[in-house]
VOGU-3710 file (C-alpha; in Angstrom, 3 decimals, decimal comma):
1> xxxxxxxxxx> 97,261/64,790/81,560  93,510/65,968/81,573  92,360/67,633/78,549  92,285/71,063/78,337  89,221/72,977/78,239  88,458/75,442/75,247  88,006/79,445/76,876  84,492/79,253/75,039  83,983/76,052/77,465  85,744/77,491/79,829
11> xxxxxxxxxx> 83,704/80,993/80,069  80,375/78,898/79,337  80,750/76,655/82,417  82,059/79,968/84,932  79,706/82,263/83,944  81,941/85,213/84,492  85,313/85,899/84,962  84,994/84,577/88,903  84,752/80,226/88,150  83,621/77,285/90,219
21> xxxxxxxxxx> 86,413/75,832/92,009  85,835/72,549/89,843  87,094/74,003/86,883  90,304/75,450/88,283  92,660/72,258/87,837  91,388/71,334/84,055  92,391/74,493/82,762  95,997/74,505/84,813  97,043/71,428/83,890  98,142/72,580/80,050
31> xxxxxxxxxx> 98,959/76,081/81,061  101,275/74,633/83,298  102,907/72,026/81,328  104,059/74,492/78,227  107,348/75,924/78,848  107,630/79,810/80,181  110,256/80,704/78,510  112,772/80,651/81,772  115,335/78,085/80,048  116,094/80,283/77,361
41> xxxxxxxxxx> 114,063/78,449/74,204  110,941/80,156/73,068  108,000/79,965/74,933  104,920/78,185/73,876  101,737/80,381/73,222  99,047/77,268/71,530  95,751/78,034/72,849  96,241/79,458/76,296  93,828/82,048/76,253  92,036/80,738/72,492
51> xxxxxxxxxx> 93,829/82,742/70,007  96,611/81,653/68,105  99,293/84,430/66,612  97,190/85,026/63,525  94,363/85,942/65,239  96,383/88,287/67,771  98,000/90,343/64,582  94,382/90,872/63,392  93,653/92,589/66,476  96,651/94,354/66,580
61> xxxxxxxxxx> 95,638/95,356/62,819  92,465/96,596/63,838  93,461/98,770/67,384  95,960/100,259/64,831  93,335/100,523/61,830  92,489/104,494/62,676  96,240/105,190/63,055  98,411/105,581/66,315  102,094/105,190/67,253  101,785/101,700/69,028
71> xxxxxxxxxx> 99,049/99,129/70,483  99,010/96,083/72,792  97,104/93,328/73,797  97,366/92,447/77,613  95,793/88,555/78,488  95,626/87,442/82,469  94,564/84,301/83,752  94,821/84,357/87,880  94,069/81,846/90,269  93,907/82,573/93,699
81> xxxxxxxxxx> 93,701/81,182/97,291  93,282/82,454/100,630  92,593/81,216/104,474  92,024/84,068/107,288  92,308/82,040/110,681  91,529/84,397/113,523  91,803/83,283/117,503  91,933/79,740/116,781  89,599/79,149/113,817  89,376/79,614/110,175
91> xxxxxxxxxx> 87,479/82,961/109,840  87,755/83,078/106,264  88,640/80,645/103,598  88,120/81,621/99,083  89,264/80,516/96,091  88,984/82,693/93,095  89,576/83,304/89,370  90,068/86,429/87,209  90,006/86,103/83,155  90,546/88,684/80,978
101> xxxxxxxxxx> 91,998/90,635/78,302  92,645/94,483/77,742  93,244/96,287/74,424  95,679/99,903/74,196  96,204/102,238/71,563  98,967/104,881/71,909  98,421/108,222/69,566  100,901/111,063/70,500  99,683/111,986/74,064  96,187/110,327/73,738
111> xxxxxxxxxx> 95,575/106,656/74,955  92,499/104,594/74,117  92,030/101,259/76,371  89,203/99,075/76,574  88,621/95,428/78,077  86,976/92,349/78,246  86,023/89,357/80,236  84,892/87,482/77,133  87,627/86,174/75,506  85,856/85,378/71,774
121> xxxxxxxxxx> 87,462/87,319/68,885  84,156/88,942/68,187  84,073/90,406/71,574  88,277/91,626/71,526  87,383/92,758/68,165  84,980/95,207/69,399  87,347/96,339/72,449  90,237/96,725/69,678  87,757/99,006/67,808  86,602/101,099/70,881
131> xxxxxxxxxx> 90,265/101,928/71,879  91,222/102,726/67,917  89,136/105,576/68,206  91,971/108,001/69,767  93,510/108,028/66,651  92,880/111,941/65,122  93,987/110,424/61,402  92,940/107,081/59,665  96,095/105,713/57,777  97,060/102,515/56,172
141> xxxxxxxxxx> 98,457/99,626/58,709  100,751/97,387/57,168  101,155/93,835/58,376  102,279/93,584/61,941  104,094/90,547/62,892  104,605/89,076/66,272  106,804/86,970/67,153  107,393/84,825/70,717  110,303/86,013/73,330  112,448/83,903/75,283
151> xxxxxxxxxx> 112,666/85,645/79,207  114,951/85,386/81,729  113,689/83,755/84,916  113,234/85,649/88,383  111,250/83,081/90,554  112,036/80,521/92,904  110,066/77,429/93,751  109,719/73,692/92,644  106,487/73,258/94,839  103,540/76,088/93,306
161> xxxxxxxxxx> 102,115/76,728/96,384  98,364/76,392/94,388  98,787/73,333/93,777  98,792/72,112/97,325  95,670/71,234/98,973  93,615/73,319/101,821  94,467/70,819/104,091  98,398/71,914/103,944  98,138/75,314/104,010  96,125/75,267/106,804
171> xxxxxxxxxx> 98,589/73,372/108,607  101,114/75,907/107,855  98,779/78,596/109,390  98,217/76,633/112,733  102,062/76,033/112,916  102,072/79,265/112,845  99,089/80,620/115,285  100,608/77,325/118,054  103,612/79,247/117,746  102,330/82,810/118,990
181> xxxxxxxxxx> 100,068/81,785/121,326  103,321/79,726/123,314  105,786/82,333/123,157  104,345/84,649/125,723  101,340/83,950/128,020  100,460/87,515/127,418  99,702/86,778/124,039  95,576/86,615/123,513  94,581/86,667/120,278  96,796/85,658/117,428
191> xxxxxxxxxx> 95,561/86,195/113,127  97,078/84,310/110,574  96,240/85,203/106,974  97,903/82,946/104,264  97,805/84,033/100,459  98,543/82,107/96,619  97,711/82,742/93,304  99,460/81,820/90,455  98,699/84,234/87,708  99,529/83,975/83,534
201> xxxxxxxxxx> 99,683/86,999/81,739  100,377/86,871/77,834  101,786/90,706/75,819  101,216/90,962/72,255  102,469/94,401/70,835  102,807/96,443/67,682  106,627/96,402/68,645  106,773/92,619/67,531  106,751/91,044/70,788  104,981/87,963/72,141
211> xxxxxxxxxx> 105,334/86,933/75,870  103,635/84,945/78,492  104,923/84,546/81,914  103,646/82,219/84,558  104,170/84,308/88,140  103,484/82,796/91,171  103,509/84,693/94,517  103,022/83,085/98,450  102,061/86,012/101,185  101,988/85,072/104,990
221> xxxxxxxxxx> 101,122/87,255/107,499  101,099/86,955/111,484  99,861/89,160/113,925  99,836/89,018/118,035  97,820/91,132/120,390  99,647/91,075/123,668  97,500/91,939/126,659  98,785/93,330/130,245  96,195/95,030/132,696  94,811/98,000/130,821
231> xxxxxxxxxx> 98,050/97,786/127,912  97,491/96,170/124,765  99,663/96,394/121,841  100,023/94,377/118,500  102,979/92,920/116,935  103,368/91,304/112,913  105,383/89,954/110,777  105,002/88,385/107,479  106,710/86,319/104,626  106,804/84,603/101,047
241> xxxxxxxxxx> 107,524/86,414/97,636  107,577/84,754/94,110  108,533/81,414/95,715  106,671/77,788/96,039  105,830/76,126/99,525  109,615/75,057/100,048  109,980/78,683/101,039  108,490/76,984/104,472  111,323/74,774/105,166  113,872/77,655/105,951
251> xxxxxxxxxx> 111,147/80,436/106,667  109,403/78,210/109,445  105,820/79,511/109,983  106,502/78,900/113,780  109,430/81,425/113,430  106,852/84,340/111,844  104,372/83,158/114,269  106,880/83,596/117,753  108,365/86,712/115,935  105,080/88,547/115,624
261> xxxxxxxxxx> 104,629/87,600/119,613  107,875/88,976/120,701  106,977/92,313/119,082  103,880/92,684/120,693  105,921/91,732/124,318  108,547/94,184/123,630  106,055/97,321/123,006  103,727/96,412/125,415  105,233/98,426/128,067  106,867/100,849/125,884
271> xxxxxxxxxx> 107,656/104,152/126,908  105,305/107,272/124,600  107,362/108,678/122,293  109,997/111,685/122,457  108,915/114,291/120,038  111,729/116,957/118,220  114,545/116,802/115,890  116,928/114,736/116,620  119,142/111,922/114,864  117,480/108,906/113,737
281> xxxxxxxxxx> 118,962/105,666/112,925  117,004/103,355/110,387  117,076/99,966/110,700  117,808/97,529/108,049  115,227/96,144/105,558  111,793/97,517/106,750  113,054/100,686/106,669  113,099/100,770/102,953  109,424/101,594/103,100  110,370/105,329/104,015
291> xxxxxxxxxx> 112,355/105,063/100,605  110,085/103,619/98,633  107,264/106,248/99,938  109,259/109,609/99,847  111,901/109,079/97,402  110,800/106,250/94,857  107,254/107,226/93,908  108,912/110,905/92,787  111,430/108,798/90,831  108,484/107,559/88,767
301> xxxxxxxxxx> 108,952/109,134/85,022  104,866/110,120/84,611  105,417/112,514/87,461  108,451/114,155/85,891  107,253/114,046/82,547  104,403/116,168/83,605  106,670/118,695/85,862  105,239/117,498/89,091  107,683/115,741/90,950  110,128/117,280/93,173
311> xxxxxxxxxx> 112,795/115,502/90,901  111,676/116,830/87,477  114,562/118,206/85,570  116,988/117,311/87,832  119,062/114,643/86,346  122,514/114,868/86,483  122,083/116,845/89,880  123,097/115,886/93,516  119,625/114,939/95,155  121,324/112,786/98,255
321> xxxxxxxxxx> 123,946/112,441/100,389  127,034/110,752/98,101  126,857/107,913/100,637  122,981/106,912/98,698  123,129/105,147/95,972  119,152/104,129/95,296  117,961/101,041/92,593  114,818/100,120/91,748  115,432/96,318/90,792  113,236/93,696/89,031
331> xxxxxxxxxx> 115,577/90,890/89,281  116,057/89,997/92,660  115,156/85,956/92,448  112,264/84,935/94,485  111,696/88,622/95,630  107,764/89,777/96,125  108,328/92,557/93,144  110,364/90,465/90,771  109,166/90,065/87,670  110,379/87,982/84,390
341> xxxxxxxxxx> 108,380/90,941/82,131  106,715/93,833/82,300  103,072/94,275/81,816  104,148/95,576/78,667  106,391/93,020/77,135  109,539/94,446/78,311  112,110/92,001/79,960  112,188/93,538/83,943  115,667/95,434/84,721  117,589/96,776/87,471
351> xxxxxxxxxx> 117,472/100,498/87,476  120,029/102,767/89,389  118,120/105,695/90,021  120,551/107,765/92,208  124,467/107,049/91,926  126,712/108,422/94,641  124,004/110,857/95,425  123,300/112,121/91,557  120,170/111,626/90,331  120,834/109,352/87,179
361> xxxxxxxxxx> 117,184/108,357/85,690  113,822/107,719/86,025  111,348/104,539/85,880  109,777/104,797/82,437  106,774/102,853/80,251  106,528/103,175/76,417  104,970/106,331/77,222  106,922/108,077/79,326  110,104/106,651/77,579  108,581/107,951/74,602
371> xxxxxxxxxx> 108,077/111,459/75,725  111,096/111,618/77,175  113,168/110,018/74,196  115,286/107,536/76,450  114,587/103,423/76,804  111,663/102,401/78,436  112,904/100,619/81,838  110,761/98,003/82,525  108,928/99,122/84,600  105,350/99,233/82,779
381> xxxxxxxxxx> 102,836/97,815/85,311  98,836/97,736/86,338  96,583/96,006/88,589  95,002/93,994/86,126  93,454/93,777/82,684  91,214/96,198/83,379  93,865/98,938/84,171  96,025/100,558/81,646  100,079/100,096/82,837  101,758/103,390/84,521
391> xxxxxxxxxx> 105,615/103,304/85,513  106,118/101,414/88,906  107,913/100,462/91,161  109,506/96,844/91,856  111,727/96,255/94,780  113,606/99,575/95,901  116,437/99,729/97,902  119,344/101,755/99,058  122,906/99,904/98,884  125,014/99,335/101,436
401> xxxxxxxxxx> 127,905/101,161/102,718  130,631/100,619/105,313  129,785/100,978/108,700  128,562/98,160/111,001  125,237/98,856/112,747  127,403/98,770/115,752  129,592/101,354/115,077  125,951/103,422/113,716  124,475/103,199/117,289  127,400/104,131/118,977
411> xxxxxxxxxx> 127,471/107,364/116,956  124,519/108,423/118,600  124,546/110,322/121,980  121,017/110,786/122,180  118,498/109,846/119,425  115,976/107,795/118,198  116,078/104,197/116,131  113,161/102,980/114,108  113,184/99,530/113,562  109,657/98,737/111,713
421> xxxxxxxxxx> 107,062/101,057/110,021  103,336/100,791/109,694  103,134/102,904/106,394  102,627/106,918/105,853  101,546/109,309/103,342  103,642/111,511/100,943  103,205/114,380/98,515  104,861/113,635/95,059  105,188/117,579/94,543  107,742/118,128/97,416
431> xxxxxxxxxx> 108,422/115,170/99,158  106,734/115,946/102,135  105,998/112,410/104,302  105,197/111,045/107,853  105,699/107,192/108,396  104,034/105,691/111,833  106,433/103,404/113,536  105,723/100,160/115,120  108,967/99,224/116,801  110,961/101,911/117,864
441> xxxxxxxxxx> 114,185/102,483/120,694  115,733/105,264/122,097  119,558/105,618/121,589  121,337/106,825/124,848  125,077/107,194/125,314  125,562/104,857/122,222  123,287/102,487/122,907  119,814/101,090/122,531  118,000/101,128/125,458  113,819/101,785/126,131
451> xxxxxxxxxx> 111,284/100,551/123,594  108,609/103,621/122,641  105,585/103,896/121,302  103,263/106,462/119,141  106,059/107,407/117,399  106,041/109,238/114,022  108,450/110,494/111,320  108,037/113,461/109,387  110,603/114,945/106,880  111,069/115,408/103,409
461> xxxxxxxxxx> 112,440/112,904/100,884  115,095/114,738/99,271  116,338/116,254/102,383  116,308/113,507/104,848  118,683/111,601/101,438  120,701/114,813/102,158  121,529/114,329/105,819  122,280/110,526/105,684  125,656/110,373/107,088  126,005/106,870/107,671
471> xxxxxxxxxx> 125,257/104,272/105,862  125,456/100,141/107,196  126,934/97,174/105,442  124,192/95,243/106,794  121,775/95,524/103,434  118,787/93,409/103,247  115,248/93,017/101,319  112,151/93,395/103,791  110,479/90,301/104,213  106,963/92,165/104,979
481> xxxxxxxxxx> 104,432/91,145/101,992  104,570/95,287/100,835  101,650/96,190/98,226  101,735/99,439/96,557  98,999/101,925/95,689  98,818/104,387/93,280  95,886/105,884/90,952  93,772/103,097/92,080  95,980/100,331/91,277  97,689/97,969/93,485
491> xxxxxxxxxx> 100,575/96,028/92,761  103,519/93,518/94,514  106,715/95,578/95,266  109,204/94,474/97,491  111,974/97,307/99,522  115,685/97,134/100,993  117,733/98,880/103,222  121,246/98,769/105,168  121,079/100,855/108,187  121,467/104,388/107,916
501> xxxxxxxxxx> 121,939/107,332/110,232  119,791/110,271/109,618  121,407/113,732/110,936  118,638/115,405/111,841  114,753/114,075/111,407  111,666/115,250/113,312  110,546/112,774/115,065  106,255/113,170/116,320  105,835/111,662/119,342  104,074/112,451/123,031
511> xxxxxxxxxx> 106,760/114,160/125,117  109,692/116,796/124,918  112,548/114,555/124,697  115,803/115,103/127,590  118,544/117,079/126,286  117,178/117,390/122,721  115,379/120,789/121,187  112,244/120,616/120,250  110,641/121,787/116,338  107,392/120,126/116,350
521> xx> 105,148/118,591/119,529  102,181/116,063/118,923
//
């Protein structure tokens, strides 16, 4: 075991927040050998980010020293790795590291938040300070005690992925870029982009709590070009989650790699698009990415707690079909949006959001929990140290029902089935969407038949929930590496989905399909 660096030494020797790769392994060494937590006894806190428990309660003393309702101390350490290898070559290869710590002070409706890179107590003491001033009223703080949690444990993986050397991961993306390039001569260019970081985040709280988690996360992606005469279309696919490099053995890279191809191959010759209402079967998994757009960002409790979601005040009330039953679920082991905790100290939670249809809750922080006088959720999460949490999202899904995706597709006389989606835009205030779609079939007679392309979907949330009227036993989690954006802040969430039938959708495409009428042409 090396010795571990001080942060002073630590900050000296980097610089900045960003450190020399030299540095990295010193510093993970200790973090990694304290315990997390995961096996139930409390975790171990000495010195990770040079402040012991004394010195956090000071700081919690003074954010709270000009009064306010609650304050927090957010700490991140993050290590990350990346190779981009683009038509047979690495095109890109970093290593990187973030340190920081962020300081919040909650007064009624008024927040005060201020950060640092500089870890020394002088320098926390002054962002502690800075965010105190939101309190209207100075009052006497009495002394705040913290205390360490034990979590429960959400990740899979015995091999961290960042502790492998460049010389592995590369091989994984090759595997994978071999793999394109042989399933289909048609195939010209393949990208591979492979993705670590382990990062260490550590909550200290006027509520009493003290946390750290240790989160790892693995992202692969794959994508083909297929070329034909004047045709050219592309095809992805991606992997990996909260998992270690073991996730390779059953997830082969070759099997992203050839999968990605095949796409491409299929669409290459793909018929444009019928555009009109018409049914609309979506398939399993990826699909979830329409629910997670249209229905789960207005599920989000800031929206409703200011009035501007198409769901505010309307809990209690039938929003879907009764075959929907929606969760938003931090639990799901090795999942890209599990999480152990919140970026708040609250353990994560699975959240049924709409039950048989009726809309049942929200996804809450302290604030909006607050505000709204129910439990926070755990679902209190930001970018980074320098971002203040918001409620989010984690892995969203709908669950299944009873019918076979057989017995789905045979429902359909004429219609349209989207498979995979690109992404899309919605409007939190009604609902309004339109997903792109990157693999999509028409349904004739019952049955799948031509691949099309340039196709669209364009609906609204709470309606489209409305006219599901069949929904597939078939549930599964999207294995596409999903990253969600909202008031400037990204973060890891992962989506579901069984197949469903749609009733009626508008579909955007290029030409008046046979047999169906026609709403909207594009």
């Amino acid at each position: 075991m090396r010795d571990l660096w001080t942060r002073r030494d630590f900050v000296k020797a980097s610089g900045t927040a960003f450190a020399a790769l030299s540095l990295t392994d010193l510093w993970l060494d200790e973090a990694f050998a304290a315990p997390t937590g995961s096996s139930g006894t409390a975790p171990v806190f000495a010195d990770h980010f040079g402040l012991d428990a004394a010195a956090l309660e000071k700081l919690l003393a003074i954010a709270m020293s000009r009064g306010g309702d609650y304050a927090d101390l957010y700490f991140e350490y993050r290590l990350s790795n990346s190779i981009s290898f683009e038509e047979n070559q690495v095109k890109d290869a970093s290593r990187g590291i973030v340190l920081g710590a962020g300081v919040r002070v909650i007064a009624g409706d008024k927040t005060g938040y201020a950060y640092s890179d500089d870890l020394s107590f002088e320098r926390l003491k002054r962002a502690a300070e800075t965010a105190a001033h939101i309190a209207a009223q100075p009052r006497p703080v009495g002394p705040i005690a913290i205390a360490p949690q034990a979590l429960p444990h959400h990740y899979l993986g015995r091999e961290l992925a960042s502790d492998a050397t460049t010389k592995e991961k590369l091989a994984l993306v090759e595997r994978a870029n071999q793999a394109g390039y042989k399933t289909d001569p048609r195939i010209t260019k393949m990208f591979v982009n492979y993705g670590d970081e382990i990062k260490i985040v550590q909550i200290a709280n006027t509520a009493g709590q003290l946390v750290r988690d240790t989160q790892p996360m693995v992202r692969f992606r794959v994508r083909a070009l297929a070329e034909e005469g004047s045709e050219r279309q592309n095809g992805s696919m991606a992997g990996g989650g909260r998992v270690g490099l073991e996730y390779f053995a059953e997830t082969t890279p070759e099997s992203l790699g050839e999968k990605a191809a095949r796409q491409a191959i299929t669409m290459l010759h793909a018929d444009e698009a019928p555009a009109g209402m018409m049914e609309v079967v979506l398939g399993n998994a990826y699909s979830g990415i329409l629910l997670h757009e249209a229905v789960g960002h207005g599920l989000e409790a800031d929206f409703n707690r200011k009035g501007t979601s198409n769901y505010s005040g309307k809990v209690g009330e039938m929003v879907a079909s009764e075959l929907c039953t929606v969760v938003d679920d931090g639990t799901i082991a090795g999942d890209r949006g599990a999480i152990n905790v919140d970026d708040e100290g609250n353990a994560s939670a699975r959240k049924v959001l709409i039950e048989r249809g009726r809309l049942t809750g929200y996804m809450h922080d302290r604030i909006s929990a607050r505000a709204m006088n129910v439990p926070a959720t755990g679902s209190g999460r930001r970018e980074s140290y320098q971002h203040m949490p918001l409620p989010r999202m984690t892995t969203t899904y709908m669950l299944a029902g009873e019918s076979t995706p057989e017995e789905i597709i045979r429902s359909v006389k004429r219609g349209f089935y989207a498979v995979s989606f690109g992404g899309g835009q919605v409007d939190i205030s009604n609902g309004d969407f339109v997903f792109s779609v990157t693999e999509g079939y028409l349904i004739e007679d019952g049955k799948v038949t031509r691949p099309v392309k340039g196709a669209t979907l364009i609906g609204n949330g709470p309606q489209v929930l409305g006219k599901v009227s069949m929904v597939g036993n078939d549930f599964r989690i999207s294995e596409a590496m999903w990253t969600c954006g909202k008031d400037g802040q990204s973060v890891p969430v992962g989506v579901g989905m069984p197949h469903a039938k749609i009733a009626e959708i508008t579909v955007g495409g290029t030409r008046k399909p046979s047999g169906l009428p026609t709403h909207l042409q594009s």
